[in-house]
C-alpha positions as CSV (number, residue, x, y, z in Angstrom):
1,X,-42.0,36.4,17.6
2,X,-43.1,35.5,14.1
3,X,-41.3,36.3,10.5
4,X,-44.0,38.2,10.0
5,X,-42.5,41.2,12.6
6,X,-39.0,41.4,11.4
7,X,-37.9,43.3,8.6
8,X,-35.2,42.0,6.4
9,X,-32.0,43.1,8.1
10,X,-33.6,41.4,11.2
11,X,-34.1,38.0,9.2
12,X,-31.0,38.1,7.7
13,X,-29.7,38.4,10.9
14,X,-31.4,35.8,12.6
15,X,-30.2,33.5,10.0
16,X,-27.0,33.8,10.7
17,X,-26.7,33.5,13.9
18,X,-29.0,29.9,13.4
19,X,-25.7,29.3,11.1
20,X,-23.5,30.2,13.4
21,X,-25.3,27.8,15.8
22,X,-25.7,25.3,13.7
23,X,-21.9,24.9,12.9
24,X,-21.1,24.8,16.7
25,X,-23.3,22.4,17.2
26,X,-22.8,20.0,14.5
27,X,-20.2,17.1,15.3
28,X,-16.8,17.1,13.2
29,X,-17.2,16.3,9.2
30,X,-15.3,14.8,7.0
31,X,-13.7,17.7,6.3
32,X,-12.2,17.8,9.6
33,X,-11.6,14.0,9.8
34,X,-8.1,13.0,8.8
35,X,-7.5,10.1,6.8
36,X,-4.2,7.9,7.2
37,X,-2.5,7.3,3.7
38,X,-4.4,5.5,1.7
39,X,-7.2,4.8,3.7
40,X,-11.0,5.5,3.0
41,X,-11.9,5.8,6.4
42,X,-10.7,8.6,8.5
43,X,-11.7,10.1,12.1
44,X,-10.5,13.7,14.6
45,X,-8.2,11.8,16.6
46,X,-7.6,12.4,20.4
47,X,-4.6,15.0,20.9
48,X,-1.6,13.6,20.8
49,X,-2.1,10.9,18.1
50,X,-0.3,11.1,14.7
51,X,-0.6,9.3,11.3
52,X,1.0,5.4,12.2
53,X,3.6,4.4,9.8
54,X,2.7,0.4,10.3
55,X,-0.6,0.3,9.7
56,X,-4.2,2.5,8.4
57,X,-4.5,4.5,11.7
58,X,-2.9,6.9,14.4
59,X,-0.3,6.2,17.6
60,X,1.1,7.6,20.1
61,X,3.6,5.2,20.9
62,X,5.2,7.2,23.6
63,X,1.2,6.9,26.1
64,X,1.0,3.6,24.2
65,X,-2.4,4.9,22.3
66,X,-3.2,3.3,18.9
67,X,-6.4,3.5,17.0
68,X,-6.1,1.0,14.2
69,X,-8.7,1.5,10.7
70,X,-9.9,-1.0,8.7
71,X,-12.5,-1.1,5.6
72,X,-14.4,-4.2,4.3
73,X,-17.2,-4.5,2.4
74,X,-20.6,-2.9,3.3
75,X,-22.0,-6.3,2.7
76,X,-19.4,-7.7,5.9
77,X,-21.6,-5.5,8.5
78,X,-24.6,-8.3,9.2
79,X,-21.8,-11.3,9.7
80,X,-19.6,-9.1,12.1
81,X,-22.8,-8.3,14.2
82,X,-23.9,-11.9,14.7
83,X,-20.0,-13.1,15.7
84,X,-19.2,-10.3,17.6
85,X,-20.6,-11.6,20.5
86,X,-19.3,-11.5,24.0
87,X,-18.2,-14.8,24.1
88,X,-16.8,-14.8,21.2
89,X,-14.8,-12.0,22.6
90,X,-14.0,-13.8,25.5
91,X,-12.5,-16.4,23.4
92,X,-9.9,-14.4,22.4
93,X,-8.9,-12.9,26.2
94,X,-11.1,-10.1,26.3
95,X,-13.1,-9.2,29.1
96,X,-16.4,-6.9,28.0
97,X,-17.0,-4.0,30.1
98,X,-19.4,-2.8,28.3
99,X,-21.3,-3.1,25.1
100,X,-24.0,-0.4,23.5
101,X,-25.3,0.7,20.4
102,X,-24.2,4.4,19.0
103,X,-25.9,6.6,16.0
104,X,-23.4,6.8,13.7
105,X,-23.9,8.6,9.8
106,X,-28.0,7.9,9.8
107,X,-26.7,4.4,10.9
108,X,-26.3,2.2,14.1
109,X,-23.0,1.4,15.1
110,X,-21.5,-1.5,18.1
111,X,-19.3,-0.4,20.7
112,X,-18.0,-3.1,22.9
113,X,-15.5,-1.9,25.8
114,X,-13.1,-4.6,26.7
115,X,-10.1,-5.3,28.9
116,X,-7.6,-8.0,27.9
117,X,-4.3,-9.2,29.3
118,X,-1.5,-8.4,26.5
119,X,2.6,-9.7,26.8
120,X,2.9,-5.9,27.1
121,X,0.3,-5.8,29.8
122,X,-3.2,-5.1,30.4
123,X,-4.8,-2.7,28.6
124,X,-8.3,-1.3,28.3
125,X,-9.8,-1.5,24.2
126,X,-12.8,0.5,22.2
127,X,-14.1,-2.3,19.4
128,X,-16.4,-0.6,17.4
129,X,-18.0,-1.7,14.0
130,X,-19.9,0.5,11.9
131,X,-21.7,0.4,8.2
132,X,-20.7,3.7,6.8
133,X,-21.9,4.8,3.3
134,X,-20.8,1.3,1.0
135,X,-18.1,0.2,3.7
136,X,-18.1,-2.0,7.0
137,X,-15.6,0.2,9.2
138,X,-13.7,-1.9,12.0
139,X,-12.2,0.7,14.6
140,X,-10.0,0.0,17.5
141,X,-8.6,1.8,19.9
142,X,-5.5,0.3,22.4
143,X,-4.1,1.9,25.5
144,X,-2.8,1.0,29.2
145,X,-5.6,0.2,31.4
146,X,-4.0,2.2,34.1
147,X,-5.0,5.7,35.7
148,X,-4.5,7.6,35.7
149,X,-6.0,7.1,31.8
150,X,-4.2,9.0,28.8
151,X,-7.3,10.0,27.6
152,X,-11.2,10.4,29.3
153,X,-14.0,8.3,27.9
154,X,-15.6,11.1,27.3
155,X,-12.6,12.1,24.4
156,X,-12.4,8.6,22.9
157,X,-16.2,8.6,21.8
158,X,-15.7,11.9,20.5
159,X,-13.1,10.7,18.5
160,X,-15.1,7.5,17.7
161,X,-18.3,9.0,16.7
162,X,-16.2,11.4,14.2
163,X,-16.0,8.5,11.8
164,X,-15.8,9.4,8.4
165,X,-15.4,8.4,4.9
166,X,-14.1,10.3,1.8
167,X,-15.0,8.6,-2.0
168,X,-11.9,7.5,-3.1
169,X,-8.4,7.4,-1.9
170,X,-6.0,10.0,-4.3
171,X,-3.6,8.0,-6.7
172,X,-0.8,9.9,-5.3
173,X,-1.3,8.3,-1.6
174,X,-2.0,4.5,-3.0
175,X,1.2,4.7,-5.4
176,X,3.1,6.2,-2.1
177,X,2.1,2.4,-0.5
178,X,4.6,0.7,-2.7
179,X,8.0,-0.2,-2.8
180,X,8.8,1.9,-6.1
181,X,8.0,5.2,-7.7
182,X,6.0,5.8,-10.5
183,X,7.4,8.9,-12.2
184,X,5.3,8.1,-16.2
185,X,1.6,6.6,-15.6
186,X,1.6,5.8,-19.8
187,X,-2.0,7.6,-19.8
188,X,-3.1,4.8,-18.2
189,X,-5.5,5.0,-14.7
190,X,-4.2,2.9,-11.4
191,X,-6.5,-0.3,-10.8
192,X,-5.5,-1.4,-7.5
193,X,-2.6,-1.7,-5.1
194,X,-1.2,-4.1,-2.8
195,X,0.6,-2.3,-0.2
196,X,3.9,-2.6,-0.1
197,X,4.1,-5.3,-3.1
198,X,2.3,-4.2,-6.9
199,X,0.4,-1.9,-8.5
200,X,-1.9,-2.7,-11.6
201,X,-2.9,-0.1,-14.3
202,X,-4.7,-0.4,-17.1
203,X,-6.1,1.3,-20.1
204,X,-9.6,0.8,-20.2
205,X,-13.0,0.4,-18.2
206,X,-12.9,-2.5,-16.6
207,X,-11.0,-3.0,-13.2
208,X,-10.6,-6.8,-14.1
209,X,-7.5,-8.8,-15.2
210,X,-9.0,-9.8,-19.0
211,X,-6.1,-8.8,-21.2
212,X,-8.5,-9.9,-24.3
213,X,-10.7,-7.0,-23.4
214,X,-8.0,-4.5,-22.4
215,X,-4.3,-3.5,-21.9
216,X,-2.9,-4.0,-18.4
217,X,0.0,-3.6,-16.8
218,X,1.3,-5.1,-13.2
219,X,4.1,-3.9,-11.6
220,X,6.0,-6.2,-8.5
221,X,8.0,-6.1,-6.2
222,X,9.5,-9.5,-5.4
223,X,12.4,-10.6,-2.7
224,X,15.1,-12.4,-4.4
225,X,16.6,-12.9,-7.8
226,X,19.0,-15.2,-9.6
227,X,22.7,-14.5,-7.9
228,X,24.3,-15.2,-11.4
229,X,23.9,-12.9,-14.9
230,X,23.9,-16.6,-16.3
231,X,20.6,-17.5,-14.7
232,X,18.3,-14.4,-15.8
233,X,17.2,-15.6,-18.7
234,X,15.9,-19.4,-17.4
235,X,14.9,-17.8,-14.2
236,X,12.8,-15.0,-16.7
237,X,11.5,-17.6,-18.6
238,X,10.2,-19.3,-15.3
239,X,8.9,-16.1,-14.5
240,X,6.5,-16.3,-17.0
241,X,5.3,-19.3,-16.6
242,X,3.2,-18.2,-13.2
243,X,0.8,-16.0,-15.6
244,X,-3.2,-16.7,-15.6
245,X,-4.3,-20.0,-17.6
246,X,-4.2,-18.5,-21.0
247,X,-4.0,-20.8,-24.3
248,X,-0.8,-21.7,-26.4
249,X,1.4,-19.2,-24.5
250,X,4.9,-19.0,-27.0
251,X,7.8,-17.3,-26.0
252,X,9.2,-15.3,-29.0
253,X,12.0,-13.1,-27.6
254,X,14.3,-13.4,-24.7
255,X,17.3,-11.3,-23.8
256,X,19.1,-9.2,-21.3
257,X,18.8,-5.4,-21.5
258,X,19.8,-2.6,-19.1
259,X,16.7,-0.9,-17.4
260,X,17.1,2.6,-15.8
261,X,20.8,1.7,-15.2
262,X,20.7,-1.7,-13.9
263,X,20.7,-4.8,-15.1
264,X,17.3,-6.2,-16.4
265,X,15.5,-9.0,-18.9
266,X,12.9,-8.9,-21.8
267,X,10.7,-11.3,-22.9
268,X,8.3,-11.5,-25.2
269,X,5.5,-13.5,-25.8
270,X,1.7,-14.5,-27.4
271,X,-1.1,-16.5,-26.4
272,X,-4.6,-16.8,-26.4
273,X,-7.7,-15.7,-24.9
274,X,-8.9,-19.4,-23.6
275,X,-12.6,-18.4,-23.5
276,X,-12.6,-16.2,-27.1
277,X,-9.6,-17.6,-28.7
278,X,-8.5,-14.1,-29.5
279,X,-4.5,-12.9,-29.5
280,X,-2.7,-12.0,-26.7
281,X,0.7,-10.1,-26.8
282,X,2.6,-10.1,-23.5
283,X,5.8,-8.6,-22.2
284,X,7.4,-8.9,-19.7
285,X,10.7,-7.2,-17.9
286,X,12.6,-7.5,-14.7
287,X,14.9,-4.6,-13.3
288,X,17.5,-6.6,-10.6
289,X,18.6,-5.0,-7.9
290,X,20.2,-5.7,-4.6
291,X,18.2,-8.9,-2.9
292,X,15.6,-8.1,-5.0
293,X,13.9,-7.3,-8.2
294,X,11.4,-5.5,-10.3
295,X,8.6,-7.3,-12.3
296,X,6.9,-5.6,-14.8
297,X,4.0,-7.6,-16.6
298,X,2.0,-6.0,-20.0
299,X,-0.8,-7.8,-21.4
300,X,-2.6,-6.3,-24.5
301,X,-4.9,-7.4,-27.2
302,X,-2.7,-8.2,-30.3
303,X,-5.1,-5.3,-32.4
304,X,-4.4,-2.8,-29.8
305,X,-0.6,-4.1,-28.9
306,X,1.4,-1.1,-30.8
307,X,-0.3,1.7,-28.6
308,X,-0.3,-0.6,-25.8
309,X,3.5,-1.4,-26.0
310,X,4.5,2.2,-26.1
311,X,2.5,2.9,-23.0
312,X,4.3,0.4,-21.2
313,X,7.5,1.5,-21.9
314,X,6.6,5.0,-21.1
315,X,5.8,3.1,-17.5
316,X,9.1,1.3,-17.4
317,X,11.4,4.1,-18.0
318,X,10.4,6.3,-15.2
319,X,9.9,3.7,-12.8
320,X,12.5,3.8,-9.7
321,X,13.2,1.9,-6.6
322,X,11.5,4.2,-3.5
């Protein structure tokens, strides 16, 4: 039948049930993926699996099922591929069943199939690697080699080949990796985050540590502390000492204050920009608490240390211990 014969309530028609078609047809999207907390990569995981709380994936702990995510560089891809081999797998206990290649987002992705003897016991693993838009996605999925299994092959590649990446991870998840709660960003935008340790911010373009450039601010959480009120202000001082190798660093304030209701420390200081020879005005506080404290670092230009200083602050007062 050509176009030609159908009028246009008949084309109409016709396109929508190609639509129709087209969306049954079409494996999961990104949409449908879901993406553990703070994780660029995502996937439809079997049924049954849940969010992990350990690591960037999903488990069911109670079948012993656990698909683990990783993201590294798109650049990483071409290395994996070459060490990836089955003896190099071998070297580290696993057994390949069997390896293949697997379209994946306009790309080609590896699947090896392994089996390898755990102090839990054997179990039976999917190692898959995969460039994906700018990242290197290493997926791999753990369960009991037994039978009978908790889940088909056929479901684990369906879950596999839903891989699936989303631009950027929201500021809300990567601040709800640390140790602390951020409740005043300052106006400033969230650089990076180690999970559970810091968080950097900053207040300008770059996403690089050069305080002669721009304002940044680190916040740390560290194990540990001085067990005396006596020894803040040396073990402050000492504190400050550990920062990147600028010039004629001068310390021109030190004392204790009380920060969000607990005992904390100030200090102040300048330095210089060893490559430019420019100003640097630095602060920086601790908040004590129980085995632990706070560090909060600010680094500024001295021109643009006012507005700077004030933003920190902001920063400091509505941070609290998660």
């Amino acid at each position: 039948m050509s176009f030609a014969l159908l009028n246009r309530p008949s084309i109409l028609r016709f396109l929508t049930v190609c639509a129709v078609l087209s969306a049954l047809l079409t494996p999961a999207a990104a949409a449908d993926a879901m993406f553990p907390i703070g994780s660029r990569l995502g996937l439809v995981p079997p049924p049954g699996l849940k969010p992990a709380t350990a690591f960037p994936g999903f488990e069911n702990p109670e079948s012993g099922v656990f698909v683990r995510l990783v993201a590294l560089p798109g650049a990483a891809f071409p290395e994996i591929e070459k060490t990836m081999t089955n003896e190099a797998l071998k070297k580290q206990g696993m057994t390949v069943e069997k390896r293949e290649s697997l379209s994946l987002g306009g790309g080609s992705a590896i699947l090896a199939i392994v089996r390898q003897q755990t102090a839990g016991g054997r179990i039976r693993k999917w190692l898959m690697i995969a460039p994906i838009d700018n990242l290197t996605a290493l997926v791999s999925l753990e369960m009991a080699a037994k039978a009978p299994a908790p889940y088909p092959d056929a479901v684990i590649r369906t879950a596999l080949t839903s891989l699936a990446t989303r631009p950027e991870v929201p500021v809300e998840e990567q601040l709800a990796l640390v140790p602390f709660k951020i409740g005043n960003m300052g106006g400033m935008r969230l650089v990076r985050v180690v999970p559970g340790v810091a968080a950097q911010f900053t207040n300008g373009p770059k996403d690089t540590l050069e305080a002669s450039e721009q304002p940044h601010l680190v916040i740390a959480a560290t194990p540990g502390g001085p067990q005396q009120p006596g020894d803040r202000d040396k073990f402050a001082r000492n504190a400050l000492s550990g920062l990147p190798p600028y010039k004629d660093v001068r310390i021109v304030n030190s004392e204790p204050m009380r920060i969000g209701g607990q005992p904390g420390h100030e200090v102040r200081a300048r330095g210089k920009d060893p490559n430019t020879g420019e100003e640097i005005e630095i602060v920086q506080w601790l908040r004590f608490g129980s085995g632990a404290y706070l560090r909060m670092l600010g680094l500024a230009p001295a021109d643009k240390w006012n507005e700077s200083f004030t933003r920190f602050r902001a920063v400091r007062d509505g941070l609290e211990p998660r």
